[in-house]
C-alpha positions as a printed Julia matrix, in Angstrom:
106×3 Matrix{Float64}:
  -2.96   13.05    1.89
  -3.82    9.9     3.59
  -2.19    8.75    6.45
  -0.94    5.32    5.81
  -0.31    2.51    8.09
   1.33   -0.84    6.47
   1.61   -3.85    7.67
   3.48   -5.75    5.24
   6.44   -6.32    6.98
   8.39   -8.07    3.81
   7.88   -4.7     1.29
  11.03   -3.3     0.48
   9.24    0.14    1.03
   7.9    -0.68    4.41
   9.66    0.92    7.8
   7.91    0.85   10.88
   4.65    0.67    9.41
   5.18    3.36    7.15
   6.48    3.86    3.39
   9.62    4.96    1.63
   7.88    6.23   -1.53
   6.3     9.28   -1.83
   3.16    7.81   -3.5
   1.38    4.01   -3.99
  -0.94    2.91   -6.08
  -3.87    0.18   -5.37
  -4.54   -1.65   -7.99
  -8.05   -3.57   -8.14
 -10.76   -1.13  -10.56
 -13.37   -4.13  -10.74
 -13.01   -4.88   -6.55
 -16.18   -5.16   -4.9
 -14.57   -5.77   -1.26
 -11.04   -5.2    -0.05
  -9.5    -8.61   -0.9
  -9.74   -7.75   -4.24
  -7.84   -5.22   -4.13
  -3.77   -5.1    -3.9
  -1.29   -2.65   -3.38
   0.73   -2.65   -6.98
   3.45   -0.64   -5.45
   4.73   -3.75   -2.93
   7.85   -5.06   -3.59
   9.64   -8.18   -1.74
  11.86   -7.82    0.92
  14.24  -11.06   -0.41
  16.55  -12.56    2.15
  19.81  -11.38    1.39
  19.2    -9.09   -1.47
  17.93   -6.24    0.89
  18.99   -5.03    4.02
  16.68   -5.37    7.76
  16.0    -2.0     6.79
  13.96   -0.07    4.13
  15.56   -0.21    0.84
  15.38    3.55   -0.57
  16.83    6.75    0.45
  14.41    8.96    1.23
  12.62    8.98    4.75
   9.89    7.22    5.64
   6.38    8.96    6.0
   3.2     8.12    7.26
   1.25   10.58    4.85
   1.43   10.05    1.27
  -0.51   10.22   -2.21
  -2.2     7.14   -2.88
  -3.05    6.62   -6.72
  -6.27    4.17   -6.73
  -7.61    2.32   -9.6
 -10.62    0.76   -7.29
 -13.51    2.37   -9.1
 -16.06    1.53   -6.56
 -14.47    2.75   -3.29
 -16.16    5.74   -2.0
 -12.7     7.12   -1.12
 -11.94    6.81   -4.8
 -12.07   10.79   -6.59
 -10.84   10.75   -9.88
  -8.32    8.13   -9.19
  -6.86    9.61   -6.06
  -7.49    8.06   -2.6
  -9.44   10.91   -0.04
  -9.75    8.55    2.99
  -8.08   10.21    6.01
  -6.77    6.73    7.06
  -5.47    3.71    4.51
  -4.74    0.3     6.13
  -2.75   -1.96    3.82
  -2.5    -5.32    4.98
  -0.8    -8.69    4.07
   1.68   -9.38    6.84
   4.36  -12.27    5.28
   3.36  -11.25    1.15
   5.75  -12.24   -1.38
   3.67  -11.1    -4.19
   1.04   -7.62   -4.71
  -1.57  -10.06   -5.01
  -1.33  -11.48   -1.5
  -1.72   -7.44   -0.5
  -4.78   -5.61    0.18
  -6.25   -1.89    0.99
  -8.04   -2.92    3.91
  -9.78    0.64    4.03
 -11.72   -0.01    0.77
 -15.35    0.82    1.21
 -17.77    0.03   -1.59
């Protein structure tokens, strides 16, 4: 599994750079560079409806299955991410689409 570092600071998911879920999924199958691509798994951290905190139980990890629907990344095998490393960036997002697998290689 690829080890993941986030930097969206306002995901619900996101602790310390890492993820509560056990899997994402980046979405973008026509992307021909990484800002077309978006991680569909990113939800907003709202003022006041979550805590400072990440919002699920489980722990967060730093390795975890990554489902990707960017057909033309050359970490791409049969929909499941291979890269040894995943970036995900988009710092203050409020929506998936202002997210972005900065590891995507065409």
């Amino acid at each position: 599994m690829p080890v993941l570092n986030c930097n969206v600071q306002t995901c619900y998911y996101n602790k310390e750079k890492m993820c509560c879920r056990d899997e994402i999924n980046v979405e973008g199958n026509t992307a021909e560079k990484s800002e077309a691509t978006s991680c569909g798994s990113f939800e907003e951290k709202a003022q006041g409806k979550y805590t400072n905190s990440c919002g699920c139980s489980m722990q967060p990890e730093d390795k975890l299955a990554i489902d990707c629907q960017a057909e033309k990344c050359v970490y791409n095998s049969s929909h499941k991410c291979t890269a040894g490393n995943v970036q995900i960036n988009g710092v203050s997002a409020t929506t998936s689409n202002e997210t972005n697998c900065a590891s995507f290689a065409k």
